[in-house]
C-alpha beads as a LAMMPS data file, in Angstrom:
LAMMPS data file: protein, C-alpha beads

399 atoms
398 bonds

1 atom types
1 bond types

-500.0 500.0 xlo xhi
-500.0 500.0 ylo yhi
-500.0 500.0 zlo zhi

Masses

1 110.0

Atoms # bond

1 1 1 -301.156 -52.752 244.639
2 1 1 -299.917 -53.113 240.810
3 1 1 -300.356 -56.505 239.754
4 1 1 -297.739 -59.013 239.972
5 1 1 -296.412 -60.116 236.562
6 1 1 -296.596 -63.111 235.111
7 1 1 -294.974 -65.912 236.188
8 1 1 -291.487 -66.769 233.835
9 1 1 -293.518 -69.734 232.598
10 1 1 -296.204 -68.400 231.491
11 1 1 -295.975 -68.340 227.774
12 1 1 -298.150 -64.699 227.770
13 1 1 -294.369 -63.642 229.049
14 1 1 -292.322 -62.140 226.569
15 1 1 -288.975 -63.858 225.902
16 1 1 -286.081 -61.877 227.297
17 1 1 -283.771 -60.132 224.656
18 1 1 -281.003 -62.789 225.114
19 1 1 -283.380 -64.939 223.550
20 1 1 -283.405 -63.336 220.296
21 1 1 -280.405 -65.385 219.041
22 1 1 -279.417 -67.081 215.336
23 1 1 -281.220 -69.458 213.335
24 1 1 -279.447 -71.886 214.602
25 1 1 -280.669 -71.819 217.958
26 1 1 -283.973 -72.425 216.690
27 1 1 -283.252 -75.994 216.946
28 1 1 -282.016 -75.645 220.779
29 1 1 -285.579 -74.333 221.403
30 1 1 -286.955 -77.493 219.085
31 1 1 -284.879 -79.386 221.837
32 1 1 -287.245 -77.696 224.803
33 1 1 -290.061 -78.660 222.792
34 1 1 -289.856 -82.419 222.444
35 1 1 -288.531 -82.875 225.904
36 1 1 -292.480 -82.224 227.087
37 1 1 -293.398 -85.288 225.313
38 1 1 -293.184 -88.648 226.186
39 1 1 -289.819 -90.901 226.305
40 1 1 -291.150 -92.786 222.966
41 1 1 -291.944 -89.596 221.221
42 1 1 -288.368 -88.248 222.039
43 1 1 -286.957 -91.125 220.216
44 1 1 -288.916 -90.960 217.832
45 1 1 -288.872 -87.505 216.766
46 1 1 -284.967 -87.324 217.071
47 1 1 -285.211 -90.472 215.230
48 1 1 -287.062 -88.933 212.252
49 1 1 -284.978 -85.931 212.194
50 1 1 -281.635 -87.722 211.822
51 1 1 -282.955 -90.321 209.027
52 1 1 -283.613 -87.053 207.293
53 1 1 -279.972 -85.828 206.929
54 1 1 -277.530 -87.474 204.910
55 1 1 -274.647 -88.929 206.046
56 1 1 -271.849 -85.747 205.864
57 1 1 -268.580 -85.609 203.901
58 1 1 -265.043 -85.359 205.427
59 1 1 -263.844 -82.346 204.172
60 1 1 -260.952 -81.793 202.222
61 1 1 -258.750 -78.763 202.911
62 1 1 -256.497 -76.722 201.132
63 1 1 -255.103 -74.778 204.145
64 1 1 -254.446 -75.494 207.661
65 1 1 -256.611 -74.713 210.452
66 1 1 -255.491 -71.647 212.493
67 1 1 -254.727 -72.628 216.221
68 1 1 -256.657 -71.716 218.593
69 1 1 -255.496 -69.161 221.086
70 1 1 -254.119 -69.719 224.542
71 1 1 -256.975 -67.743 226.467
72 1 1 -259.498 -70.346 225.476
73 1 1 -261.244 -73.085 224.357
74 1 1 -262.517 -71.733 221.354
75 1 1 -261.594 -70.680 218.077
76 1 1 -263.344 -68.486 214.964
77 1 1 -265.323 -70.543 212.904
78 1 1 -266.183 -70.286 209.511
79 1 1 -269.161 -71.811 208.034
80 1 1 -269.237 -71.946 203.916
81 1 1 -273.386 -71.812 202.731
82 1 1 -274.310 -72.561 199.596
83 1 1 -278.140 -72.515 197.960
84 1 1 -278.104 -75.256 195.083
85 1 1 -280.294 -74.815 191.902
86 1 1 -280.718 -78.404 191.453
87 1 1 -284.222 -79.049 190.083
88 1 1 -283.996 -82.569 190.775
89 1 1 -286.238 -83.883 193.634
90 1 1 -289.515 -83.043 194.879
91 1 1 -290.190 -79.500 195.117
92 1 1 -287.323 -78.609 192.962
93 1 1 -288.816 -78.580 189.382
94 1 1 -289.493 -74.610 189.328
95 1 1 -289.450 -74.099 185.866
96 1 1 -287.643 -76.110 182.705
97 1 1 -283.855 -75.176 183.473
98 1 1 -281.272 -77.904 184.375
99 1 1 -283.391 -80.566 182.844
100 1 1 -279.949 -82.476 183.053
101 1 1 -279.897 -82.524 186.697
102 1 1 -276.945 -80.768 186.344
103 1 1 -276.627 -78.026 189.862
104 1 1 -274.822 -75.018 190.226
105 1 1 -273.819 -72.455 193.427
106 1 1 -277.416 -70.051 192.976
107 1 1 -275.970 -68.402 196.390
108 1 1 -272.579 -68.861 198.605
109 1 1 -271.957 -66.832 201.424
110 1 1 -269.346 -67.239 203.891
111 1 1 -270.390 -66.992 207.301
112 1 1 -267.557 -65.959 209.756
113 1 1 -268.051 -66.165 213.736
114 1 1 -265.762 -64.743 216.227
115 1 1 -263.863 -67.345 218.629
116 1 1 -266.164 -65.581 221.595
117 1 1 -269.211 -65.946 219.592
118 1 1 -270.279 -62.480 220.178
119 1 1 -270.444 -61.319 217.043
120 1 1 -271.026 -62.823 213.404
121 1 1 -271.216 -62.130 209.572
122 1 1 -272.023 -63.111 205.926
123 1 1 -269.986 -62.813 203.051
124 1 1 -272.008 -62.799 199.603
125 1 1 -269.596 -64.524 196.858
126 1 1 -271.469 -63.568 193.380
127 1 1 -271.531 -66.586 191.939
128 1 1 -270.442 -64.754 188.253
129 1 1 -267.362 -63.224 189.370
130 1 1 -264.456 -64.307 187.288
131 1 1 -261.444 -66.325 189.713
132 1 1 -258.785 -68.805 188.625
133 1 1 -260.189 -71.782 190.045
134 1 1 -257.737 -73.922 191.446
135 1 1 -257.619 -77.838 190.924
136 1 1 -259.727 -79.681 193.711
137 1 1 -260.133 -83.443 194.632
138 1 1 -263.570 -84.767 195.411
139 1 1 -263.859 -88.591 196.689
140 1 1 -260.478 -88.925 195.530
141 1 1 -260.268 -87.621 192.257
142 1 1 -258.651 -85.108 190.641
143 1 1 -260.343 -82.134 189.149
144 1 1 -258.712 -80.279 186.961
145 1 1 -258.479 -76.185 187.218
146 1 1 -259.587 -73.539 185.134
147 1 1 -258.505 -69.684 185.040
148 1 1 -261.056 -67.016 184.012
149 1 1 -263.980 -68.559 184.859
150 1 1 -267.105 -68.123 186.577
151 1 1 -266.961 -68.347 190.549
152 1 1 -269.917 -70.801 190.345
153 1 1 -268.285 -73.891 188.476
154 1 1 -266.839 -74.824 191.213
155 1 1 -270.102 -76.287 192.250
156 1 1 -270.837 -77.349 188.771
157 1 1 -267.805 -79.610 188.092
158 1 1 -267.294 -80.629 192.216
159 1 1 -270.197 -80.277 194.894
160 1 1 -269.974 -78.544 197.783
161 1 1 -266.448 -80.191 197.948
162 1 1 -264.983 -77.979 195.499
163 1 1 -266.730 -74.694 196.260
164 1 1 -264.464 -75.207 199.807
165 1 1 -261.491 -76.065 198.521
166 1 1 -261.322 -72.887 196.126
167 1 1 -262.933 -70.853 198.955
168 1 1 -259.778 -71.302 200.873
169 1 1 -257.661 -71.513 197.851
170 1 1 -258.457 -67.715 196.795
171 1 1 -258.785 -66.363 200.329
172 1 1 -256.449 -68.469 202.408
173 1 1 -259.370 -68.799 205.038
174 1 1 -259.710 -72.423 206.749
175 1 1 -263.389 -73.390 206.279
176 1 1 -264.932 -75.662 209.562
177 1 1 -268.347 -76.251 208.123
178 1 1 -270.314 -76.445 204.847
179 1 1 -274.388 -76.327 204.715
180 1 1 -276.218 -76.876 201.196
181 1 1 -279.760 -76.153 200.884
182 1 1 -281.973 -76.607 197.701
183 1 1 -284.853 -74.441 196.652
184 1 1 -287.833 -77.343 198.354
185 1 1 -285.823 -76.686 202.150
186 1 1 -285.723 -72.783 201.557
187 1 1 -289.671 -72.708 200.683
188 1 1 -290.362 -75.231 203.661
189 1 1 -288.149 -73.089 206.051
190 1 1 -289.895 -70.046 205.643
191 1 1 -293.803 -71.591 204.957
192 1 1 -292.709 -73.078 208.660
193 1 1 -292.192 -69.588 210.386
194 1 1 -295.659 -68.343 208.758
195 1 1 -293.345 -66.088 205.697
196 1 1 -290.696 -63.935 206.059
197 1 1 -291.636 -59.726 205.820
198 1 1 -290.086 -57.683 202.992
199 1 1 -290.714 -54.107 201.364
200 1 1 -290.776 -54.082 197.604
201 1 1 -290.283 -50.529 196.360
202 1 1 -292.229 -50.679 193.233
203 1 1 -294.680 -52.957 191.599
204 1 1 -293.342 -55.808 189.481
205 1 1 -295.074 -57.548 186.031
206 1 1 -293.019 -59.816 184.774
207 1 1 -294.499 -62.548 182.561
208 1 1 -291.781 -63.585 181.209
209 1 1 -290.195 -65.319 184.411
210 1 1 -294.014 -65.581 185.942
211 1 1 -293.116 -62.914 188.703
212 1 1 -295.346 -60.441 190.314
213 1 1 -295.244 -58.566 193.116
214 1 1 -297.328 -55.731 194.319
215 1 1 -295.351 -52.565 195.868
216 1 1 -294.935 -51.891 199.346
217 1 1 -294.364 -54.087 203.069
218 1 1 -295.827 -58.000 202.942
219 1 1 -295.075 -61.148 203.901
220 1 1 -294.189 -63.708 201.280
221 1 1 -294.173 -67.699 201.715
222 1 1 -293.546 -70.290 199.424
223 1 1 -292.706 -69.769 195.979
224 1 1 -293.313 -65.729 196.249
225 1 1 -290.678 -65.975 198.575
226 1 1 -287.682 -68.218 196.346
227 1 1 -288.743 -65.250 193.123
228 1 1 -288.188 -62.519 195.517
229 1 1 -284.289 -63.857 196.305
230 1 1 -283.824 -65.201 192.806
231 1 1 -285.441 -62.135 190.843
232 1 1 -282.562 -60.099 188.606
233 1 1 -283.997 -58.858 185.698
234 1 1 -286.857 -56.372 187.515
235 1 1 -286.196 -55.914 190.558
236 1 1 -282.812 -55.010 190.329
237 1 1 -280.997 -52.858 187.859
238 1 1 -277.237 -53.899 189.363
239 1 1 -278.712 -57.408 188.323
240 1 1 -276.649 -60.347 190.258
241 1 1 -275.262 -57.648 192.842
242 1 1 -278.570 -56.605 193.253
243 1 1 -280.255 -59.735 194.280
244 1 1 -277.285 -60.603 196.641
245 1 1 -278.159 -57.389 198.408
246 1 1 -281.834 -58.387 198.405
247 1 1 -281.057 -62.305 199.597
248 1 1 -278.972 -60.841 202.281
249 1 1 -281.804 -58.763 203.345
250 1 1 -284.248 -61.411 203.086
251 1 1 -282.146 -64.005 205.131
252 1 1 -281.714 -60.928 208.062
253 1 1 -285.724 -60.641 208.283
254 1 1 -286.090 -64.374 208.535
255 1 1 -283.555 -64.742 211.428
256 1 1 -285.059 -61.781 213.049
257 1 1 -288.346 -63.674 212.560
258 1 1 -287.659 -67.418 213.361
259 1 1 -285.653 -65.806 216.497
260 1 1 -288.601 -63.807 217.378
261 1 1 -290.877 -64.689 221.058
262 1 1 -294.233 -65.339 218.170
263 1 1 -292.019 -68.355 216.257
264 1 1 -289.987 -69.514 219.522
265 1 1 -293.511 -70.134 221.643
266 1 1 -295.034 -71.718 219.492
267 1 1 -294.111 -75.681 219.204
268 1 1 -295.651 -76.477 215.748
269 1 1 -293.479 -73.431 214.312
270 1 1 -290.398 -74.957 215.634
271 1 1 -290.687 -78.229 214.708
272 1 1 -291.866 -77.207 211.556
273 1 1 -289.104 -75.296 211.035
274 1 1 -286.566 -78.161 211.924
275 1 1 -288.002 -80.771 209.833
276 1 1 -287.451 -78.068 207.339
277 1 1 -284.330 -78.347 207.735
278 1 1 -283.530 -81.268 208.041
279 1 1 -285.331 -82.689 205.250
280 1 1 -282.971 -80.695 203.193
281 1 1 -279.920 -79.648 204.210
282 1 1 -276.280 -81.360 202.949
283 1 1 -273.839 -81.122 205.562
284 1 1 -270.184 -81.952 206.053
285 1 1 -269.645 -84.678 208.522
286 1 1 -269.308 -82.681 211.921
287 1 1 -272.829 -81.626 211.161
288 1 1 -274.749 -84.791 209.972
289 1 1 -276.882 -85.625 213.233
290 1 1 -279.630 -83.404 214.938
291 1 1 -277.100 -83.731 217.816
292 1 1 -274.537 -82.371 216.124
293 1 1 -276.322 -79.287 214.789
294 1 1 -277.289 -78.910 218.370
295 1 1 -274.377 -78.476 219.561
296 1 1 -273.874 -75.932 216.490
297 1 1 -276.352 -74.075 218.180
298 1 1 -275.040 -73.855 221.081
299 1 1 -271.917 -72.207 220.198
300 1 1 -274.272 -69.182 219.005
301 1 1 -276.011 -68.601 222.404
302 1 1 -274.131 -65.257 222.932
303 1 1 -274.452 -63.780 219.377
304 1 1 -277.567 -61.034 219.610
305 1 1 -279.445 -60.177 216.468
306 1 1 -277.556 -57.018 216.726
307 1 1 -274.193 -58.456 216.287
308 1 1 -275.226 -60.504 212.479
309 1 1 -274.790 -58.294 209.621
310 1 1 -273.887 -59.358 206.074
311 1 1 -271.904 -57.839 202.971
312 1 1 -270.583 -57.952 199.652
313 1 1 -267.172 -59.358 198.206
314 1 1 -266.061 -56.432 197.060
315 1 1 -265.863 -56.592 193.083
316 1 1 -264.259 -54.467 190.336
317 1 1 -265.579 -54.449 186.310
318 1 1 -263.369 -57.242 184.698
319 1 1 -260.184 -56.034 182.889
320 1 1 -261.122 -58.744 180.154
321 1 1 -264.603 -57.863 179.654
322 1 1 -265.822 -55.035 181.407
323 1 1 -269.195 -54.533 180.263
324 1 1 -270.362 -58.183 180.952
325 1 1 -268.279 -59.791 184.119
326 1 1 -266.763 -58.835 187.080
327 1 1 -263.667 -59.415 189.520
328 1 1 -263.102 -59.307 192.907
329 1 1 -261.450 -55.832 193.848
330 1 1 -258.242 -55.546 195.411
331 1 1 -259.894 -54.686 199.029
332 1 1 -261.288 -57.882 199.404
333 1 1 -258.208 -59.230 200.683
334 1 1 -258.443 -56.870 203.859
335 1 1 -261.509 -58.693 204.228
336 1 1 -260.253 -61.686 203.511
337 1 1 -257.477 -60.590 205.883
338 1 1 -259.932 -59.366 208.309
339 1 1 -261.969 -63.119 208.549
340 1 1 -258.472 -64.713 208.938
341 1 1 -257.547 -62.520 211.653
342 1 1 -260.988 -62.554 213.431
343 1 1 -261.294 -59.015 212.971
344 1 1 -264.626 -57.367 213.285
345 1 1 -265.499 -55.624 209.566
346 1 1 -264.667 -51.896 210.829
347 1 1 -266.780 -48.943 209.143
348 1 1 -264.996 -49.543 205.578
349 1 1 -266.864 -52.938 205.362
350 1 1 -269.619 -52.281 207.425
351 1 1 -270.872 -49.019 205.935
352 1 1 -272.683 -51.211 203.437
353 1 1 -273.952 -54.205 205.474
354 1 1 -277.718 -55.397 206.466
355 1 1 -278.182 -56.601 209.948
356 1 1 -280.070 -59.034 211.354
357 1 1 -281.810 -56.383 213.965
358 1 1 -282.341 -53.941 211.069
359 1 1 -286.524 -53.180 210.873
360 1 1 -287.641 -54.236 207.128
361 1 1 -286.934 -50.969 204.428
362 1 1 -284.248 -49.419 206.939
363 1 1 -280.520 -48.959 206.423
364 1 1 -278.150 -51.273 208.045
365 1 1 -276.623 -49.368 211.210
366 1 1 -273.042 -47.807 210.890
367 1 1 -272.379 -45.859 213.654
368 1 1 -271.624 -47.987 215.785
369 1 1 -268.182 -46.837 217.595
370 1 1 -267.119 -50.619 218.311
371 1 1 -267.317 -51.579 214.966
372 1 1 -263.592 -50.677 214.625
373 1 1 -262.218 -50.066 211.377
374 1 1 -258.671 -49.214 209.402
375 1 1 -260.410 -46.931 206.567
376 1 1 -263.438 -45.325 205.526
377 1 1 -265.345 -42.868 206.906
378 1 1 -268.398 -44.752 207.992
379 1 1 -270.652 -43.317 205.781
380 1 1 -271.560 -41.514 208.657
381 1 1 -272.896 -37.844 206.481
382 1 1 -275.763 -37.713 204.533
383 1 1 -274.402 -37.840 201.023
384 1 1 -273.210 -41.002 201.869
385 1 1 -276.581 -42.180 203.956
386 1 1 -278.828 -40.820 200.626
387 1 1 -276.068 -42.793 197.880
388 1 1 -276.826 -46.472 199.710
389 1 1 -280.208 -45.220 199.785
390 1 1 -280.165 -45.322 195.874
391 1 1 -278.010 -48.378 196.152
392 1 1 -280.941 -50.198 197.834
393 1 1 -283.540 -48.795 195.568
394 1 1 -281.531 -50.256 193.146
395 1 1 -281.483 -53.534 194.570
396 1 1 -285.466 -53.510 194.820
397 1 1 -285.206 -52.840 198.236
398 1 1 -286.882 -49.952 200.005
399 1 1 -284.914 -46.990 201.339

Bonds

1 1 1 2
2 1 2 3
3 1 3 4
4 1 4 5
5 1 5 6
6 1 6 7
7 1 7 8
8 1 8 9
9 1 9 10
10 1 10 11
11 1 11 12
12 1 12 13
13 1 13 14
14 1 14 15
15 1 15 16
16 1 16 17
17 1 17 18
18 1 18 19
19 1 19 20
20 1 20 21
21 1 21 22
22 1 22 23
23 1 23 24
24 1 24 25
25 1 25 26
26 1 26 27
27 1 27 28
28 1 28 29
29 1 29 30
30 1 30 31
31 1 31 32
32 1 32 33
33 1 33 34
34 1 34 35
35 1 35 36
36 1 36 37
37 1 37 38
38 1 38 39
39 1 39 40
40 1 40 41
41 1 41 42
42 1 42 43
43 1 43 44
44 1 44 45
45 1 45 46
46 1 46 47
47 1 47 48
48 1 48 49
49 1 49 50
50 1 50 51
51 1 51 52
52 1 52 53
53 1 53 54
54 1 54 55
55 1 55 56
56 1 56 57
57 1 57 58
58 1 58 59
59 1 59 60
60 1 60 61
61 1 61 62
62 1 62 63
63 1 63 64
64 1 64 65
65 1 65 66
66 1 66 67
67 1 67 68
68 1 68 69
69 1 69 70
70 1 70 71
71 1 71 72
72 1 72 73
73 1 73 74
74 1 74 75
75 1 75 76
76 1 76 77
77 1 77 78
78 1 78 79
79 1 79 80
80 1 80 81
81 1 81 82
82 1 82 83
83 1 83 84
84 1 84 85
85 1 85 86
86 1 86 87
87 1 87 88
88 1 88 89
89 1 89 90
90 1 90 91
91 1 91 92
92 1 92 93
93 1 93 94
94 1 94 95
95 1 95 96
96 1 96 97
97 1 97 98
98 1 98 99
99 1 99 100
100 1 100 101
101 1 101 102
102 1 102 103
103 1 103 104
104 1 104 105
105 1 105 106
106 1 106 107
107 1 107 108
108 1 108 109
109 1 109 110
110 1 110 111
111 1 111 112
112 1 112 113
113 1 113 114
114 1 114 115
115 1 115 116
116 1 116 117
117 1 117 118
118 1 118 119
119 1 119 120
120 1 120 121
121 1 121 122
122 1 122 123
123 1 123 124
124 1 124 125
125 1 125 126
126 1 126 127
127 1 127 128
128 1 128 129
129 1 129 130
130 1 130 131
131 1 131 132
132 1 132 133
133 1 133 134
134 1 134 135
135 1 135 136
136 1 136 137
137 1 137 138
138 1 138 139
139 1 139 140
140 1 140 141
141 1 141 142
142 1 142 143
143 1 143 144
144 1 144 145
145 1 145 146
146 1 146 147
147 1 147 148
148 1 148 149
149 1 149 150
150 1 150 151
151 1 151 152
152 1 152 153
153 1 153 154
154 1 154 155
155 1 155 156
156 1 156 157
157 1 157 158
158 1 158 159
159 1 159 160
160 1 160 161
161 1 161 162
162 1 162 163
163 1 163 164
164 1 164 165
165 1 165 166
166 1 166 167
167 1 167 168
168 1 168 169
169 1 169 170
170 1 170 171
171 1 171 172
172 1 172 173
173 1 173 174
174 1 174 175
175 1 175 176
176 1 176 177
177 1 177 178
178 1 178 179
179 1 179 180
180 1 180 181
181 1 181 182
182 1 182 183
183 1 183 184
184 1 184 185
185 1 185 186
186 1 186 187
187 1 187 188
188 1 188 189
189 1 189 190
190 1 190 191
191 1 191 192
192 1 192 193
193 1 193 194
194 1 194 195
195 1 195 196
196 1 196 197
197 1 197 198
198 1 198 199
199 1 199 200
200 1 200 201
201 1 201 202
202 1 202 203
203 1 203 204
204 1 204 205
205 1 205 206
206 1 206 207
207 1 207 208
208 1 208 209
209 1 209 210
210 1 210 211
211 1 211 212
212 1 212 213
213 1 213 214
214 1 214 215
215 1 215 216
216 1 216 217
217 1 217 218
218 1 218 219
219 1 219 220
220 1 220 221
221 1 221 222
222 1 222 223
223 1 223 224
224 1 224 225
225 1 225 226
226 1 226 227
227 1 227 228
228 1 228 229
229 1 229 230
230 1 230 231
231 1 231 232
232 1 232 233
233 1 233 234
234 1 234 235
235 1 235 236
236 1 236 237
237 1 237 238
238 1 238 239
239 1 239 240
240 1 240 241
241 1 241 242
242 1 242 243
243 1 243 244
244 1 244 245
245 1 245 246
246 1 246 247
247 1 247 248
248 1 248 249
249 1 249 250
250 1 250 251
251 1 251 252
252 1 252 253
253 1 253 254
254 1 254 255
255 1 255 256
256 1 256 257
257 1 257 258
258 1 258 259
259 1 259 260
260 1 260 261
261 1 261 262
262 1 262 263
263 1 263 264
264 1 264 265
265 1 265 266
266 1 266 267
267 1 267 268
268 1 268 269
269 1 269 270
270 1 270 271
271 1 271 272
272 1 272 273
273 1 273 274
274 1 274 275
275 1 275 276
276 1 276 277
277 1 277 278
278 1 278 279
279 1 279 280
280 1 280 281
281 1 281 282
282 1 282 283
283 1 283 284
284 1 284 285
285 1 285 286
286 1 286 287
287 1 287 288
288 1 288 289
289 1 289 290
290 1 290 291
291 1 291 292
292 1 292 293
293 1 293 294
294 1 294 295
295 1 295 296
296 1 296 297
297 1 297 298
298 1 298 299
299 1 299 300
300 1 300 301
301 1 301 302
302 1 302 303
303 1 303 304
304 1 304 305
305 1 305 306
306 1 306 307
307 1 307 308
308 1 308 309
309 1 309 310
310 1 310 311
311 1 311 312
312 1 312 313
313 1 313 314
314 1 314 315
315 1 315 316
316 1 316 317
317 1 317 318
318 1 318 319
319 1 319 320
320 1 320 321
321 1 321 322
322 1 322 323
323 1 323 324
324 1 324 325
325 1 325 326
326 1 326 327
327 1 327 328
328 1 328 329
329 1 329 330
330 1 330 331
331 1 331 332
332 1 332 333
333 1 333 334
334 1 334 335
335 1 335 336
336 1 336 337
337 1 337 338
338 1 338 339
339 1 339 340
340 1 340 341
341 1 341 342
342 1 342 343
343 1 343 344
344 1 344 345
345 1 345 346
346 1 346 347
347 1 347 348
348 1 348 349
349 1 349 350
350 1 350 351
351 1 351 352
352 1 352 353
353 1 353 354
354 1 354 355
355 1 355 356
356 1 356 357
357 1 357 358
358 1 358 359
359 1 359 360
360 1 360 361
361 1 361 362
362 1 362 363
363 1 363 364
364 1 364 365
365 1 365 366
366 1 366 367
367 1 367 368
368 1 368 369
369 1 369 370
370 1 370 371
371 1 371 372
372 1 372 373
373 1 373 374
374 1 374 375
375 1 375 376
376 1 376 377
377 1 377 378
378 1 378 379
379 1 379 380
380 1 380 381
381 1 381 382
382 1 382 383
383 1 383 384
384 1 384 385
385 1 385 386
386 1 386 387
387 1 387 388
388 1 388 389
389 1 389 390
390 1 390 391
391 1 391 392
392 1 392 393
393 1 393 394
394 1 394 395
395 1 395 396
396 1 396 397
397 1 397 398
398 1 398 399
């Protein structure tokens, strides 16, 4: 007779594949986790975690939210996250910049999800590309607007506030959420998972910026980890395009990690990983309660590691200055068009992406025949496979 296996809880099972789900749903397990304690420690670990996140903003919009469609309860949603470079509070103090307290947008991506929650991705928005920023209004006052500047001041001269209001204002795309996150919460989130794994293509010295990084696969925590994303002089010869590409790669292999049976089973990891988060997160109001971000996770319960992939606004070399700045291209409005629509990316946006399922040092997958698509060819031959090979390489990412 074979043996019988294990019993499902037995925590030497391995976690089914529908269990390798979003971030998010981290906190759903987190959920599992304090429900074995006692009544009083329920309380008072929900407790804890909601004195931790500040109360949320209404958010003001610029365009109105699409209705949802008759076959259901559900619509797209759209989730605008921004990394701050604010150097005020604990943890924060990294080096001698922003002495000011002044804060900028170090990292926006837009983070579309279909209305059936099967599939999801990440928009990069370089924070240097040149836009028209439209006027915005931010606890009732008036900003003012400003053409042919950097993407980023938004952030600068309005929050989080006015980063969504010219998000929609330049793409016409209705934003449901925002999520802010400062340089102490990215540290703590990926300390709490044990480090996230990257490959580093070459060694870097940098004493300049106090960087170093030995070639090859490792796993980096703390402060290794925020110069890894933020690096753009070494690493990366594209500079700012470059360390998009490597953030976006670096925020798959955490996902794939904190989603992973090894963070999920273990309790400490998860509610590590939650008080993480929620010591450090600014959220709109919809999203200002451990219950609330709960039910957040819920909504991604049927989006695989397979189906997250991120990208690129697609940018151009500024008409104006063309060795120094850049512009978004004219194809990011099919994107744009493509997010309003809730339109998978097809093979002309795809081509490029990183996926959450990817394995560290490997190209993102592009074959795939649902992916859909109204142009490109997929990047399906090999001069195509061996050019983002160099484009990675470039990035300071292995190929």
């Amino acid at each position: 007779m074979t043996d019988a296996p294990p019993p499902a809880d037995d925590p030497s099972r391995p976690l089914p594949p529908t269990h390798r789900r979003a971030v998010w749903t981290t906190i759903v397990a987190s959920q599992l986790v304090v429900a074995l304690l006692t009544a009083s420690g329920v309380f008072w670990v929900h407790r804890s975690w909601n004195d931790r996140i500040d109360e949320g903003d209404v958010v003001s919009h610029v365009v109105d939210k699409p209705e949802t469609a008759d076959d259901g309860p559900q619509g797209p949603m759209n989730i605008l996250v921004m990394g701050s470079d604010t150097r005020v509070g604990e943890g924060n103090g990294i080096d001698g910049e922003n002495a000011d307290g002044s804060q900028r947008s170090d990292t926006v991506i837009l983070v579309h999800v279909s209305a059936d929650r099967t599939n999801a991705y990440g928009v990069s928005m370089p924070r240097d590309a040149i836009v028209d920023r439209p006027e915005c209004r931010v606890d009732g006052k008036k900003i003012e607007g400003e053409d042919g500047v950097r993407f980023n001041t938004a952030f600068s001269v309005g929050g989080p506030q006015c980063t969504v209001q010219t998000v929609e204002k330049l793409t016409g795309i209705y934003i449901d959420h925002f999520l802010v996150l400062d340089f102490r919460g990215f540290k703590d989130m990926v300390d709490a998972v044990g480090g996230v794994e990257v490959c580093i293509p070459f060694e870097v010295d940098d004493p300049e910026h106090d960087i170093f990084f030995d070639a090859g696969t490792q796993t980096l925590t703390g402060d290794d980890a925020l110069n890894y994303v933020r690096e753009r002089y070494k690493l990366s010869v594209t500079g700012d395009l470059g360390r998009m590409k490597r953030q976006q790669a670096f925020i798959a292999s955490m996902i794939s990690k904190v989603s992973s049976a090894g963070t999920l089973s273990q309790p400490k990891k998860v509610i590590d990983f939650v008080n993480a988060v929620t010591s450090s997160i600014r959220v709109d109001q919809d999203l200002d309660s451990v219950g609330k971000l709960v039910d957040l996770a819920m909504e991604f319960r049927d989006t695989g590691l397979e189906a997250i992939k991120f990208v690129t606004v697609p940018v151009v070399p500024d008409p104006d200055n063309p060795e120094v700045t850049l512009v978004w291209a004219d194809s990011a409005d099919r994107l744009w068009r493509r997010i309003a629509q809730d339109q998978k990316l097809g093979k002309d946006f795809r081509a490029d992406s990183i996926g959450a399922d990817d394995g560290v040092g490997t190209e993102g997958q592009d074959d795939d025949p649902s992916a859909g698509g109204n142009g490109g060819d997929g990047g399906g031959n090999a001069d195509n496979r061996a050019e983002r090979a160099e484009q990675r390489r470039q990035a300071g990412l292995c190929a």
